[in-house]
Every structure is written in C-alpha cells, then in structure tokens.
LUMVEX-698628 format. One record per atom (N, C-alpha, C, O): residue in three letters; x, y, z. Coordinates in pm, whole numbers, plus 50000, padded with zeros to 5 digits. Example, Ala and Ser with C-alpha at 12.3 -4.5 7.8 and 13.67 -1.06 7.14 Angstrom:
residues 2
ala513194943150780 ala512304955050780 ala513204967050780 ala514244966850846 ser512854977550708 ser513674989450714 ser512905000350787 ser513415011450804 
This chain:
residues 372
unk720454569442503 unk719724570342631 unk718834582642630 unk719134593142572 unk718014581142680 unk716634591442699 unk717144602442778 unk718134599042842 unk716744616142796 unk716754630742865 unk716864621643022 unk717764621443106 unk715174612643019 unk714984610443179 unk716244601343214 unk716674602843329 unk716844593043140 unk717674584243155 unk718894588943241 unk719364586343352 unk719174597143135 unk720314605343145 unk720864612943277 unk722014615043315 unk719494616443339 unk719134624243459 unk719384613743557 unk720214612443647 unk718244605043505 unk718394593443643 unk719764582243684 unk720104574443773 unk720284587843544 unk721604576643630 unk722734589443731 unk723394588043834 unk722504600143646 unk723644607743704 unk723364609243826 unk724304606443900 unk721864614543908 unk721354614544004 unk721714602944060 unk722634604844140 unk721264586844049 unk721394577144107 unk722754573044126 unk722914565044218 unk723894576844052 unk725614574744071 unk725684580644251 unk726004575544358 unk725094596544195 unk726004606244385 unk724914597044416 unk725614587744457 unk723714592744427 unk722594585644520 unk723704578344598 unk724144582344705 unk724134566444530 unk725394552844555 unk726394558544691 unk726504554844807 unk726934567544622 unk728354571644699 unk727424578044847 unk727834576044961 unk726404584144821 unk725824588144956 unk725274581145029 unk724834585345136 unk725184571144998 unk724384560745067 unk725254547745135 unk724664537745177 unk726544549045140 unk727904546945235 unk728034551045335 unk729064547245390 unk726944562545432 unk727524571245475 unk726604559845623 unk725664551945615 unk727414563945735 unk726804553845810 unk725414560345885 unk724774551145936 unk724864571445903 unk724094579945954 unk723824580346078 unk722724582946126 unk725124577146153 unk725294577446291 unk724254593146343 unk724094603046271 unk723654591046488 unk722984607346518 unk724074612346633 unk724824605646702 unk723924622446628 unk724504629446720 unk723494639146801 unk723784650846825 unk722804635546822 unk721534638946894 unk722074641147036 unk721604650547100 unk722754635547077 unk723124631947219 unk723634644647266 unk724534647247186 unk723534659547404 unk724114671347380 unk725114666947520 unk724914658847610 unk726004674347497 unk727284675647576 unk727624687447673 unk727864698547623 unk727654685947792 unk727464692347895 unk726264700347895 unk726064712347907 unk725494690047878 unk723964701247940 unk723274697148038 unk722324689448023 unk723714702648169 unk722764696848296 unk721464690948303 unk720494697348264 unk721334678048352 unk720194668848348 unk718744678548373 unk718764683448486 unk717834681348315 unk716754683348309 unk716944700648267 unk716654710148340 unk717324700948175 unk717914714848098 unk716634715647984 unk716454705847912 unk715624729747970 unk715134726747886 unk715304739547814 unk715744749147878 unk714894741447636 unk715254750547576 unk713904754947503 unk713074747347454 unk713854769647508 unk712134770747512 unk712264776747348 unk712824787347316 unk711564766547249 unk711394770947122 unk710204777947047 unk709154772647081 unk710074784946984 unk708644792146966 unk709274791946802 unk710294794446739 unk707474785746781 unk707194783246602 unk706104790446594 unk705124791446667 unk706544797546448 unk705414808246380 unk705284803246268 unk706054803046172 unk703494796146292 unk703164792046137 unk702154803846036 unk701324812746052 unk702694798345955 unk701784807345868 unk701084803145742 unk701624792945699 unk700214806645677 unk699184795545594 unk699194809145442 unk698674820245455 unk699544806845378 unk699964824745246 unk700114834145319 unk699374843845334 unk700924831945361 unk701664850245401 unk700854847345564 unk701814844945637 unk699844846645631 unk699234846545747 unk699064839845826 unk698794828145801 unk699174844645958 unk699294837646046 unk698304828646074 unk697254834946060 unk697954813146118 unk697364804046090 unk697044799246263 unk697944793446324 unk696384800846296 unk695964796346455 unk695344782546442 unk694814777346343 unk695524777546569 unk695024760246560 unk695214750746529 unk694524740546528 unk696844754646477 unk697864749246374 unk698334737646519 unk698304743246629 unk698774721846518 unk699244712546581 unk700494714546519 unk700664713246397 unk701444717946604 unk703034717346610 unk703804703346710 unk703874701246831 unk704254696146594 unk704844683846663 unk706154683046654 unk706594683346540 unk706954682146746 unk708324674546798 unk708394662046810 unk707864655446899 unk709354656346678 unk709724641346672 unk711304637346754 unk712134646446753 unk711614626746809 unk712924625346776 unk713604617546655 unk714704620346610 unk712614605346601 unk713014606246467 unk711704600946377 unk710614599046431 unk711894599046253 unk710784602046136 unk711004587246101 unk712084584046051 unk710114578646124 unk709794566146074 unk708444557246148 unk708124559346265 unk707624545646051 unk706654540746047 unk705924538846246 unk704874541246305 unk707814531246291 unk707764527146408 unk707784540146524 unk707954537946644 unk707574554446466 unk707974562946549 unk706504574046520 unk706784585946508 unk705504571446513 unk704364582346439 unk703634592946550 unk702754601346532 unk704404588846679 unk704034596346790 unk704324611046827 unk705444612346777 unk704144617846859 unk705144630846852 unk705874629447038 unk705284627747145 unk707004630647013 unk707484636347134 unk707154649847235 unk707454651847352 unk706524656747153 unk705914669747232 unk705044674847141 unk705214672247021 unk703834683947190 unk702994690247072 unk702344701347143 unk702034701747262 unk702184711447039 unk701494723747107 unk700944729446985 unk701454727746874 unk699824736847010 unk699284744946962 unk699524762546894 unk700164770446964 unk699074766146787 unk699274773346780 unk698174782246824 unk697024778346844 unk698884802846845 unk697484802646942 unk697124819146789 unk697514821846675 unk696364824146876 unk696094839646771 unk696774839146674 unk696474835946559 unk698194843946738 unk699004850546623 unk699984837946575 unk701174839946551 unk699534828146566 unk700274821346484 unk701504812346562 unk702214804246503 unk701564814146647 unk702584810846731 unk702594798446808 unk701504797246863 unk703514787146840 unk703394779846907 unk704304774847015 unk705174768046963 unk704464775847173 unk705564773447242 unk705684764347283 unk704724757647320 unk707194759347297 unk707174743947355 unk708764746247413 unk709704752147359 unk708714740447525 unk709994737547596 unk710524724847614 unk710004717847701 unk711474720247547 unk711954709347481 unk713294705147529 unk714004715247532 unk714284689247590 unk715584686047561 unk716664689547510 unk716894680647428 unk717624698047507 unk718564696247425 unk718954681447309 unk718964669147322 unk719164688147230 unk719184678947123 unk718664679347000 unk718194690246969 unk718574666846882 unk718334667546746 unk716654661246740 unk716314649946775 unk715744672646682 unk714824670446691 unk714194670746545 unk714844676846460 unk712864664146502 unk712134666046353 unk711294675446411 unk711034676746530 unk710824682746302 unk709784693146335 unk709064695246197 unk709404699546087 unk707584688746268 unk706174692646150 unk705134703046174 unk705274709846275 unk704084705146095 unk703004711046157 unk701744705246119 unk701654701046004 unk700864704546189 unk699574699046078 unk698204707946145 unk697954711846259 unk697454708946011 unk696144715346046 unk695184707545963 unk695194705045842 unk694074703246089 unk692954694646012 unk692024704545964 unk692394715546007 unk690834705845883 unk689894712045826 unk688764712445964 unk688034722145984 unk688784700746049 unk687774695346068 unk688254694646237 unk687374692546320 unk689374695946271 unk689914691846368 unk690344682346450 unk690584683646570 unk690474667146346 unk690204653646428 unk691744651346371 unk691744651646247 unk692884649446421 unk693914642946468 unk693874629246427 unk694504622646344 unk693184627446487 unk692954609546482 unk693524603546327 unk694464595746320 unk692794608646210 unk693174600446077 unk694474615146045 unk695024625246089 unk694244601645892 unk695474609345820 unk695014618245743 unk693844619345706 unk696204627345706 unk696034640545609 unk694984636845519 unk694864624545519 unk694104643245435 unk693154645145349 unk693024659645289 unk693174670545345 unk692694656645157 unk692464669545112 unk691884680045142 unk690774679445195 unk692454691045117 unk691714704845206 unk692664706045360 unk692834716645421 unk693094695045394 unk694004697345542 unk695614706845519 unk696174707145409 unk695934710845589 unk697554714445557 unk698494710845642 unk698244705845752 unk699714713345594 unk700674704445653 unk702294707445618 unk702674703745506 unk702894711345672 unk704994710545654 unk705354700645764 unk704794696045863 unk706434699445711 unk707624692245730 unk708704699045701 unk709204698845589 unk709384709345846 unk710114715745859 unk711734713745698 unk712554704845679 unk711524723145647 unk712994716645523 unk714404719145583 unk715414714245531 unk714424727545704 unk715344726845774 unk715854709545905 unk716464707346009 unk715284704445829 unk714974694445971 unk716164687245905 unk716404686145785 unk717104681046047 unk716784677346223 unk717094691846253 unk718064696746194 unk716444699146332 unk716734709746434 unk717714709046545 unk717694697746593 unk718394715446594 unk719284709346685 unk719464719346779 unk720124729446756 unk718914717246883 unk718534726346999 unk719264726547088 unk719554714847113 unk719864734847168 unk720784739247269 unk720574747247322 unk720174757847275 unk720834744347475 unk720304755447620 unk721194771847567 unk722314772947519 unk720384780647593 unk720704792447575 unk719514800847530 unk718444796147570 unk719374813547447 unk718204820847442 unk717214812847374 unk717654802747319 unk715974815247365 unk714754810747280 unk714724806047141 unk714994815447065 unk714504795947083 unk715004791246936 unk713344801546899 unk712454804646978 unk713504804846727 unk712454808246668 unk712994803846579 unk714194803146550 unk711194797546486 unk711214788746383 unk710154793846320 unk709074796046374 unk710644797246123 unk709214800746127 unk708804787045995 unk709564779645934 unk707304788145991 unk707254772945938 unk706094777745830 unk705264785545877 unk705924773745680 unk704904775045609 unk704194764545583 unk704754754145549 unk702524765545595 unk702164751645568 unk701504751945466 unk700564759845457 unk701874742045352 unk701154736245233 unk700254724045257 unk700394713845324 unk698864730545146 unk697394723745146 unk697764709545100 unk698754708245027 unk697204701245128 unk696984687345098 unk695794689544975 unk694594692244971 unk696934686544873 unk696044678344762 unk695564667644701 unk695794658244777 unk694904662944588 unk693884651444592 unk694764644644514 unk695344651744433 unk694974636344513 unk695594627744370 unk695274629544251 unk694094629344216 unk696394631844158 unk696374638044043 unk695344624743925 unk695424612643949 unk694524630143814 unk694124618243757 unk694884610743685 unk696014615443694 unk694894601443617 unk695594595243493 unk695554605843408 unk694634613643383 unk696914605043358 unk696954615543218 unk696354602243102 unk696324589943108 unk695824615342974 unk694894609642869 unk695784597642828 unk694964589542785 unk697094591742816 unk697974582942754 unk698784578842894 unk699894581642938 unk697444569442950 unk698364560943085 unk699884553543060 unk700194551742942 unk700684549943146 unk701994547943151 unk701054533643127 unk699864532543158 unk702084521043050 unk702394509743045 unk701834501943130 unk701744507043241 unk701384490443121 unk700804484343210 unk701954477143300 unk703054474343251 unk701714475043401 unk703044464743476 unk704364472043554 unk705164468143639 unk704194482643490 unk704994491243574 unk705194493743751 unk704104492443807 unk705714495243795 unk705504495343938 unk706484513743962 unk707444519443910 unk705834515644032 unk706664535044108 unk705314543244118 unk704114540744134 unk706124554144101 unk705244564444128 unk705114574744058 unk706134578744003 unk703894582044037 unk704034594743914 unk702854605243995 unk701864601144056 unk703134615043980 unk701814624744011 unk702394643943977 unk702644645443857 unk702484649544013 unk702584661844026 unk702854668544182 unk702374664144287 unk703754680544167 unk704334686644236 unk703784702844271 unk704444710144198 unk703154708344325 unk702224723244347 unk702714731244464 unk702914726044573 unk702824738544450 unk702854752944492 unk701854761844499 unk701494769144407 unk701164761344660 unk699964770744608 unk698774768144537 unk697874776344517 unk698814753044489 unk698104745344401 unk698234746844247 unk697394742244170 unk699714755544196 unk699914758044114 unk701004746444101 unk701754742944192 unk700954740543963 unk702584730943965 unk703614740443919 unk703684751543866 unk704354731243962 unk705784732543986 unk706944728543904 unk707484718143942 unk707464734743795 unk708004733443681 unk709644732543784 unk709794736843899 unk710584726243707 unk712034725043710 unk712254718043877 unk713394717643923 unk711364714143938 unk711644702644080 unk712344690544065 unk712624691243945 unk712764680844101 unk713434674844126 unk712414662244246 unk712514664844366 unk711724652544214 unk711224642944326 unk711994630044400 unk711994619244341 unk712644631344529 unk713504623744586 unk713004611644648 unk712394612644754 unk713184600944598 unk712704587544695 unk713594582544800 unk714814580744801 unk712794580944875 unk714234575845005 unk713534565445086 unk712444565045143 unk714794555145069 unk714264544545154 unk715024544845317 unk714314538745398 unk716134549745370 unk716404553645452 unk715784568545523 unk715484578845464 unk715724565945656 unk715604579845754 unk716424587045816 unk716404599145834 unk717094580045847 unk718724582145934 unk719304595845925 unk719624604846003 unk719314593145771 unk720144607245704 unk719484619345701 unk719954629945659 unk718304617145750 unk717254630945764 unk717164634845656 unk717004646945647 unk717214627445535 unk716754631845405 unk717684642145305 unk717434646145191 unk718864644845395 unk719924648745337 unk721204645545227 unk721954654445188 unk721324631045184 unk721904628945102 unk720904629744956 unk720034638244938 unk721274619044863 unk720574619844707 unk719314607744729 unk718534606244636 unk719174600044840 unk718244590544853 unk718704580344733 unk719724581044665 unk717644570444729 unk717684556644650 unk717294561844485 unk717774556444385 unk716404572344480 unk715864574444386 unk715764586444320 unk714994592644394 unk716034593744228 unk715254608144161 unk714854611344015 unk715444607543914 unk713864618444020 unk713284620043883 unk714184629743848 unk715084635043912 unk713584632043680 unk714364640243562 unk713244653743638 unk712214652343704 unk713904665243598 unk713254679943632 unk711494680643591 unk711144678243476 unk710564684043691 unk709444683443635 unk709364697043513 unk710064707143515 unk708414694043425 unk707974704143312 unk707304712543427 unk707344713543550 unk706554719243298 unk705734734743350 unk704124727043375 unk703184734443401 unk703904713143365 unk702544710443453 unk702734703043591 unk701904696843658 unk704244706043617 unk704494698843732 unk705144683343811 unk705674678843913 unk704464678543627 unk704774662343680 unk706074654743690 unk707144657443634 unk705734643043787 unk707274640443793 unk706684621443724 unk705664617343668 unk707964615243767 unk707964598043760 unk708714591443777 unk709714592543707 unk708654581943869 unk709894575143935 unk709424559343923 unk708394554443969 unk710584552143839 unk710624537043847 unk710874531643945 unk712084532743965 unk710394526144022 unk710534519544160 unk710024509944194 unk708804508044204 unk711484497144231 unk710674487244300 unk709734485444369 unk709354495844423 unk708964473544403 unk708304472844522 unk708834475644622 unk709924470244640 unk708384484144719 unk709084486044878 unk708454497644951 unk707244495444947 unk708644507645008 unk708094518445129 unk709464525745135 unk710554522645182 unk708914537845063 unk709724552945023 unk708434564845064 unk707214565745070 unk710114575645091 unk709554588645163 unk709974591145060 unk711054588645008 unk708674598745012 unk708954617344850 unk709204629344927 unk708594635445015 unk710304630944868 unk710274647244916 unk710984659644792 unk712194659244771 unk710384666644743 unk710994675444653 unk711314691244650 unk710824701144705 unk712184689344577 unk713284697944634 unk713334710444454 unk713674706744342 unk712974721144487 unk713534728444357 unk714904740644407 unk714864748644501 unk715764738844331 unk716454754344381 unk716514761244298 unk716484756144186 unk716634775944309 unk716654786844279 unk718284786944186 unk718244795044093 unk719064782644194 unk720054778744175 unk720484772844011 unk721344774643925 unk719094763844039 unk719694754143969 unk720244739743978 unk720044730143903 unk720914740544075 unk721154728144109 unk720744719644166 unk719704722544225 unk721254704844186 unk720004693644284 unk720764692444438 unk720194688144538 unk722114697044435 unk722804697444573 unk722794704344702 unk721594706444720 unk723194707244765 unk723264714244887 unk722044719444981 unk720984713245000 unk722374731145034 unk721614735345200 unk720594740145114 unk721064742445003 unk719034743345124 unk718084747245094 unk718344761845127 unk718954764345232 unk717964771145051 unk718184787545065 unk716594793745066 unk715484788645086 unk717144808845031 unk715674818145004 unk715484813944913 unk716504809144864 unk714364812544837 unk713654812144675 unk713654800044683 unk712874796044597 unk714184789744748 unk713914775244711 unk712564772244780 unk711824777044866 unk712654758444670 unk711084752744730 unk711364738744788 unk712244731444742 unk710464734944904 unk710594724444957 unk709014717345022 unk708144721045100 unk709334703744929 unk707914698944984 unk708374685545042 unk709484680745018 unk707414679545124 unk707254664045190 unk705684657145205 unk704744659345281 unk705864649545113 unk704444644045123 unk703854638945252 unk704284630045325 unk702584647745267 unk701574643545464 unk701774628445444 unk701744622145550 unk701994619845315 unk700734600545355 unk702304597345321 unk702354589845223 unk703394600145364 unk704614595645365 unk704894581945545 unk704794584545665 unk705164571245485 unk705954570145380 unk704844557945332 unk704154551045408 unk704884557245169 unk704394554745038 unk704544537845067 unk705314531945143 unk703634533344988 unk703864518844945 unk703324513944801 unk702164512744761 unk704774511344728 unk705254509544590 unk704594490944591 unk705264481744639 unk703414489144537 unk703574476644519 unk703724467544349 unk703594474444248 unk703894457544341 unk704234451244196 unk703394453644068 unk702224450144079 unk703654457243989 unk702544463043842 unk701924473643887 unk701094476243800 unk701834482043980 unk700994493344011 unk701844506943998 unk703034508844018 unk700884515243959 unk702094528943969 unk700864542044054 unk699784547044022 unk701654542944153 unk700764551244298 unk701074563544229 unk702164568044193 unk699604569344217 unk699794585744171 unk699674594844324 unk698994591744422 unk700464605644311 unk700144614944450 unk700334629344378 unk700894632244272 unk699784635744454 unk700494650344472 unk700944656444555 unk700154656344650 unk702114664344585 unk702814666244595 unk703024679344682 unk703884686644632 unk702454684244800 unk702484700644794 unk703774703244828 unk704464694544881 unk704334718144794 unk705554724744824 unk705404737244896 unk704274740844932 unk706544745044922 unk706014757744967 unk707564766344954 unk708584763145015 unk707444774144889 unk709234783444865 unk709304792844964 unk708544802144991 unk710514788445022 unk711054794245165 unk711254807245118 unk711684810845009 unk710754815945244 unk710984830445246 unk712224834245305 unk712954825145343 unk712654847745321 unk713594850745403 unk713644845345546 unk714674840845598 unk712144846545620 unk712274840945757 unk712314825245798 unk712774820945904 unk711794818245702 unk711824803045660 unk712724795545662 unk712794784645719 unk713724802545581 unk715114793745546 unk715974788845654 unk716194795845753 unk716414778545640 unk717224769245716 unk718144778045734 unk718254786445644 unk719194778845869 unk720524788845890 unk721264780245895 unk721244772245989 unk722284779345779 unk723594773045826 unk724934780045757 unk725984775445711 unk724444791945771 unk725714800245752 unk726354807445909 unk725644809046008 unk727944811545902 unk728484815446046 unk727624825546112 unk727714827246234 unk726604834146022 unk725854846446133 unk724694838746204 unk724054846346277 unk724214825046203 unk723604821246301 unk724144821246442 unk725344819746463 unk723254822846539 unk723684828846675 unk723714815446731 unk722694808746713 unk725104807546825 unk724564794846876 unk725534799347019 unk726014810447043 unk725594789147085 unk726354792347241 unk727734786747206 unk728664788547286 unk727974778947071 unk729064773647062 unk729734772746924 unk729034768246834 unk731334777346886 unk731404775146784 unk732844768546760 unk733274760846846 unk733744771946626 unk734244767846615 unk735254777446481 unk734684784346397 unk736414776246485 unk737304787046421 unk738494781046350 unk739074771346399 unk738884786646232 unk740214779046169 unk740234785346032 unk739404792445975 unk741564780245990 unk742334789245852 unk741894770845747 unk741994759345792 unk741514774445633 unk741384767645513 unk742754768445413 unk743114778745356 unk743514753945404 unk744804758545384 unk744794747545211 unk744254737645162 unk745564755945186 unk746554743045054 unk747514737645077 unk748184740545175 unk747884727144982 unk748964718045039 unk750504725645043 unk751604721045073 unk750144737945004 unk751664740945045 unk751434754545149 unk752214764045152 unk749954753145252 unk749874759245337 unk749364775045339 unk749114782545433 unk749304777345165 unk748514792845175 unk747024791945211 unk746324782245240 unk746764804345201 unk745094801945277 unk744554801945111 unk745134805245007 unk742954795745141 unk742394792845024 unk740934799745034 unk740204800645132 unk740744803844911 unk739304812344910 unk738314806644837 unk738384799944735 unk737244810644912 unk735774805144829 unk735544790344881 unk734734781644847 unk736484790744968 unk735774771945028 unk734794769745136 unk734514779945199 unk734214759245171 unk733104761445279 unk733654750045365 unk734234740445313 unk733394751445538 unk734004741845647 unk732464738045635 unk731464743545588 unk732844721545723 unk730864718545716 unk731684703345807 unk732604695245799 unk730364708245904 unk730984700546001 unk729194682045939 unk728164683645874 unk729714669545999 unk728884656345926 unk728584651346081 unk729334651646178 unk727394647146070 unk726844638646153 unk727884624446117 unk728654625846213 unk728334613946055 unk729074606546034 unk730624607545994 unk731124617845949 unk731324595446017 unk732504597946012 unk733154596745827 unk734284598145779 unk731824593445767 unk732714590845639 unk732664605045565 unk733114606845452 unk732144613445634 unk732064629545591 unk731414630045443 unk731964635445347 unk729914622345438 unk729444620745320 unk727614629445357 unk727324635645459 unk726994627745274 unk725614631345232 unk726114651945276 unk727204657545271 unk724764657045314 unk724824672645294 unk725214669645462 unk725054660345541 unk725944686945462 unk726444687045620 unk725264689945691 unk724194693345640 unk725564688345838 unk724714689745951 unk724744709145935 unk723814716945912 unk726244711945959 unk725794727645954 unk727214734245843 unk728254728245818 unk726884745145804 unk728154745845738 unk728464766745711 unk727654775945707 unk729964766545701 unk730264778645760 unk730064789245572 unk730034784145460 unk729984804445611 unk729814808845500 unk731634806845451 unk732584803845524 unk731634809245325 unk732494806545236 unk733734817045254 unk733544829045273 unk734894811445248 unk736704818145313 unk736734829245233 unk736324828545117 unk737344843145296 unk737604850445207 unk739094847645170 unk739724837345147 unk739434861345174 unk741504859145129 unk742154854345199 unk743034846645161 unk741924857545338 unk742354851445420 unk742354837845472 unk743174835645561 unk741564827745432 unk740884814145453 unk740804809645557 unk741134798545599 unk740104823045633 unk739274820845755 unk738294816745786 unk737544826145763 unk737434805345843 unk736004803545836 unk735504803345985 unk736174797546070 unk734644807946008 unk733724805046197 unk732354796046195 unk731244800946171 unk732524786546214 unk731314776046226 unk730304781746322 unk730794779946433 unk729254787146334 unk728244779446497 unk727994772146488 unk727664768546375 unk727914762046616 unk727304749146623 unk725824752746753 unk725954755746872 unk724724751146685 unk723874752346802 unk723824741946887 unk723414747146991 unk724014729546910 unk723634714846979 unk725594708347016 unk726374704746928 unk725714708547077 unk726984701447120 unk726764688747096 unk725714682447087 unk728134684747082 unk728044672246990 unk729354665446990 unk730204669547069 unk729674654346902 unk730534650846849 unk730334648346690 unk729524641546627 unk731224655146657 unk730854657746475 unk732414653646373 unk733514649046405 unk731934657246264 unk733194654346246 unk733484663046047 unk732934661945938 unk734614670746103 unk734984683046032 unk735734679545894 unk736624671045889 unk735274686745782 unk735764684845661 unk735534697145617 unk734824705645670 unk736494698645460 unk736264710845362 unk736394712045269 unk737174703645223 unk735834722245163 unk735324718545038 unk734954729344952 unk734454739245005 unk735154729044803 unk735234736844741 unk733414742344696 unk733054753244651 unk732664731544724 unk731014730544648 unk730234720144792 unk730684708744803 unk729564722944855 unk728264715644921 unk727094706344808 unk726674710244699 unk726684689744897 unk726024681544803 unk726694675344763 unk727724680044714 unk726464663144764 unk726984648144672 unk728064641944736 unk728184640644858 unk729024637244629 unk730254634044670 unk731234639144630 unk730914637044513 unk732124643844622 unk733264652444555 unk733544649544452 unk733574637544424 unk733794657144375 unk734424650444230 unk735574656644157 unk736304665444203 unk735654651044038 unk737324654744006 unk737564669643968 unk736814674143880 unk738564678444024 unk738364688144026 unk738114697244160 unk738754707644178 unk737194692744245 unk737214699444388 unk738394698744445 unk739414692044425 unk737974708944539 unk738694709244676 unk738284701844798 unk737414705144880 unk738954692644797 unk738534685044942 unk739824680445043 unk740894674545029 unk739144685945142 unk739844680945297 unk739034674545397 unk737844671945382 unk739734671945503 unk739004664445633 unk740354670245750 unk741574670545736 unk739704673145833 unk740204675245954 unk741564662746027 unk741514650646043 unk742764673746056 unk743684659046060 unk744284658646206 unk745314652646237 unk743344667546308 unk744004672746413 unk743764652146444 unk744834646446466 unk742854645446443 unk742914630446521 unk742514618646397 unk741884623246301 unk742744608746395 unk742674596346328 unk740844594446264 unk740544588646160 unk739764601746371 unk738724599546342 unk738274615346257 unk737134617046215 unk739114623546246 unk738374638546217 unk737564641046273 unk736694647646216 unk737424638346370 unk736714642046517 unk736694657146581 unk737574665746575 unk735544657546637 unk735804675046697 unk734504673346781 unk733404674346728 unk734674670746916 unk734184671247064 unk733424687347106 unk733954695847177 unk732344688447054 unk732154704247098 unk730944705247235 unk729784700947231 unk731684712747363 unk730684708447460 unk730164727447450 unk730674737747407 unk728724723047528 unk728194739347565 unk729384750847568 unk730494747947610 unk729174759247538 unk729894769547539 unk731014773047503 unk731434784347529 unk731634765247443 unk732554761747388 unk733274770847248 unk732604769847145 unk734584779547238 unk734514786347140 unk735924781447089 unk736974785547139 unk735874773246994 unk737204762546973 unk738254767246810 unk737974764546693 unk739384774446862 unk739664780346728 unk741344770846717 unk741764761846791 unk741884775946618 unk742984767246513 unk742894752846487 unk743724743746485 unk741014753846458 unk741034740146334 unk741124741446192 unk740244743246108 unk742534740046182 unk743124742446013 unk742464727945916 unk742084717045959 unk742494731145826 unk741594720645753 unk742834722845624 unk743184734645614 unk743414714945546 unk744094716245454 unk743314707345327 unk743194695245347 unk742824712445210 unk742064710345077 unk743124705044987 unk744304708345001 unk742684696644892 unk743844695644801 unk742804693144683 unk741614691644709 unk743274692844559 unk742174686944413 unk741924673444420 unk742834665244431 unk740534669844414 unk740174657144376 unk740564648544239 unk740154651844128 unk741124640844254 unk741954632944127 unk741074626144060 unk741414619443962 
C-alpha cells in the first residue's frame, strides 16, 4: 500500500467510529430569562491589523439550507465588531469584499474566516471577546505539469498561509454539519508537502474542506497556539463524476489571542468539579474531563478541562448551560484505543449532567479504566 494509502485508511477507520456519534445540539440554554441578551465583541484583524469594514456574521447553523446570517455587524476603526446576541450555540464568520457587494460569493482578492473555534456558546454574564483572523481568498490553483488520470472524480488544489503553502496540513472532507466539523469527517488527505498540495478521492456528492495543521503533530484534538486553521469561503463543494475540482485553500495560524479556550482558566458563569479515579479508586494523573454534545461521547469534546494533577482533580467551565454529557480520558480526538484511559460519567444511565446558569456543580467522579 502507498504512503497516501496508508494515511487514508488510518484517517478514514477513526473517520467510521466518529461518525456514530448522533450530533444531537445542545444549543438550547437553561435558565436564562426570556429575552436575555449577551453582548459579544469581535476583533478582526487582516496580518497582524486591525481590518475595518470587516461583515461579522452570526449563524445558528452552517448548511446550504441555512446561508442567511442570524445577526451581522460591522466592523468599525479599530477593528471591532458588536453584537448582542441569544444565549446559546452559535457559528461565527467574517467576510470582507474588495469591492463591497455582499450580494455574490467570495472571489479572489476578498477575505474571509470561519471562526476554528466554532460553535461558540454564549451565556448571559460579562461581554464575550473574540478575536478572529481573516485569510485572502485565493484563485484556483493550475493543473500541475503531469495532470491526475482521467475519470477521476475529488478534489486536489493547495493549502496557503499568507499565500505561502502550507507543508505538513491535513485536508478534511465532511459531508455532515451537525458535528460542527469536529470529528474526522468522511474524508482526509495524506500530510501536504512543502508546495502545499493536498488530494482527496471522492465520490460524487457536496463536501465542506476544512484544514487543519498542528503544531503538535498530530491530526486529533482542540486546535491550540501555533496551529493552523482554514475553511474554504465557496464551501460547500460539488464533487461531480470524472471531474477533479481544484481549489485553494486559505489558512491562518492562531495566535495567542485567537485560540479556541477550552481549558479550566476560561472564565464562564458555570462550572463543574470532580476527582478522576481508577478502578481501584486512586486518583489518576495526566487525564482530561471533556464534557460531548451527544450521548455516545464520541467526535472532539464541546469543552474540555486542563489535564489532573496528583491529585486527579479537574474544574470544567461551561460557558452555555446545557445538557451535556461527561466522560474521561487519557488523549483528546478520535475514538479511544487500546491502551487509553477511558471513562464516562456513572452518576445516571444516560451520563448526563444538567448544567443551569450559575451553577457550580462539584463531586463528579469519573472512574477511567484501560481500553482492551
């Protein structure tokens, strides 16, 4: 079997197991008085600077039938954009035309994110700040000198940064939305080289690209500092029979202020507390609590706590009240495998955990055992 082969089945195996997961939302917030709103302020920025004129949109969710924004505001001088918004699980983009017309779609020279922290999950209490980088829309890459095969059907193009490509990425196809793009999707390429490019065999059908590099190394878990995260503006794609759709790809590597928070020093109105145990009840170190939008406690968590010390203590925040449902684990991403540490919450039959506003909910013990 081939390097890409090799890549693409291992990728496409966790794809399988993540794609079980039922992607119930929990959008819905819990005790928050009817017409409660939570005032969020986004700071975009275009290389390092602040970017005025920037369209900031609030989705409630990301699909063909949904292209409307639920709320939109402007950014003004300094980069900034305010909006007072629902409690609840929201998408969050930005877009800037060259030209200023809304009306069509992205084109080259325009810019554009797709928050890598997204769904956002907003809850009454102080001011959310978001800061957001936007990557240029590029042109479609040409045919390389030795075109792919005739009859082929997917997709191939390149991945940029800055308009520079993007060596060691990872390009994710997803035919579901649900999951907010958090599990392994239907599809992924082998690591792009140092000109960027990626290539994905793909049926005929309508897939969202989104690529993902970490700093790390790895293709799993929460997006950090140094990682890069892109989402294609002309998403979502249409793969048709013998054709292979070239795109490119922009990215943009999260800064310190960028990065998604889902470690315990995020500030929320509500959290959640407990000892990480072994089966014969000592505390366990180095594990992470991570609370799932679904009950089969599969794809990446909704939020997840920093890692137990000696004590195998962990403190969740939860910003958005909810009903979630609690598990724990030795590694974040995929599906567990032989060798981890995995638990699920056994206080009820569903691993359930009811968290309303304000709420500070402690002795949820989680007990881990090795995956067989």
């Amino acid at each position: 079997m081939t390097r890409l082969g090799t890549v693409l089945s291992t990728l496409l195996l966790s794809a399988l197991f993540g794609c079980a997961a039922s992607g119930h939302s929990t959008g819905r917030p819990i005790g928050s008085p009817p017409g409660t709103q939570v005032e969020a302020a986004v700071r975009v920025t275009w290389k390092d600077a602040p970017l005025p004129s920037v369209r900031v949109e609030w989705r409630r969710e990301i699909s063909p039938g949904d292209p409307v924004a639920s709320a939109s505001s402007t950014t003004d001088g300094s980069g900034v954009a305010r909006s007072a918004l629902p409690p609840g699980r929201w998408f969050l983009l930005a877009q800037w035309r060259k030209d200023g017309d809304y009306s069509r779609a992205p084109a080259p020279g325009d810019r554009f994110a797709f928050f890598g922290g997204n769904p956002v999950y907003l809850s009454a209490g102080p001011p959310r700040e978001i800061f957001l980088a936007l990557a240029e829309v590029a042109a479609s890459p040409p045919l390389p000198d030795a075109e792919e095969p005739a009859g082929i059907s997917g997709v191939s193009g390149v991945v940029l940064v800055d308009g520079v490509p993007l060596a060691d990425a990872h390009v994710f196809a997803y035919i579901r939305t649900d999951t907010a793009f958090r599990d392994m999707g239907f599809a992924a390429s082998a690591p792009t080289g140092s000109d960027g490019a990626f290539y994905l065999d793909l049926p005929p059908g309508r897939y969202y690209l989104v690529a993902r590099k970490r700093a790390s190394g790895g293709v799993a878990g929460p997006l950090r500092k140094g990682d890069a995260f892109g989402y294609l503006p002309a998403n979502p794609v249409e793969v048709t029979t013998g054709r292979l759709l070239r795109v490119s790809l922009p990215a943009t590597t999260l800064r310190l202020r960028n990065t998604p928070g889902y470690s315990a020093s995020a500030v929320a109105a509500s959290s959640i507390e407990g000892r990480i145990l072994g089966p014969d009840g000592t505390p366990r170190r180095g594990i992470y609590a991570a609370l799932y939008d679904n009950p089969d406690l599969l794809n990446r968590p909704i939020f997840i706590s920093e890692s137990t010390g000696e004590n195998g203590r962990y403190r969740l925040s939860v910003p958005a009240p909810g009903v979630y449902y609690l598990g724990a684990r030795s590694g974040y991403g995929g599906s567990p495998a032989p060798g981890d540490l995995y638990g699920r919450y056994e206080g009820n039959a569903e691993h359930a955990v009811t968290i309303r506003e304000g709420d500070r909910l402690t002795g949820l013990d989680v007990v881990v055992s090795e995956v067989r």
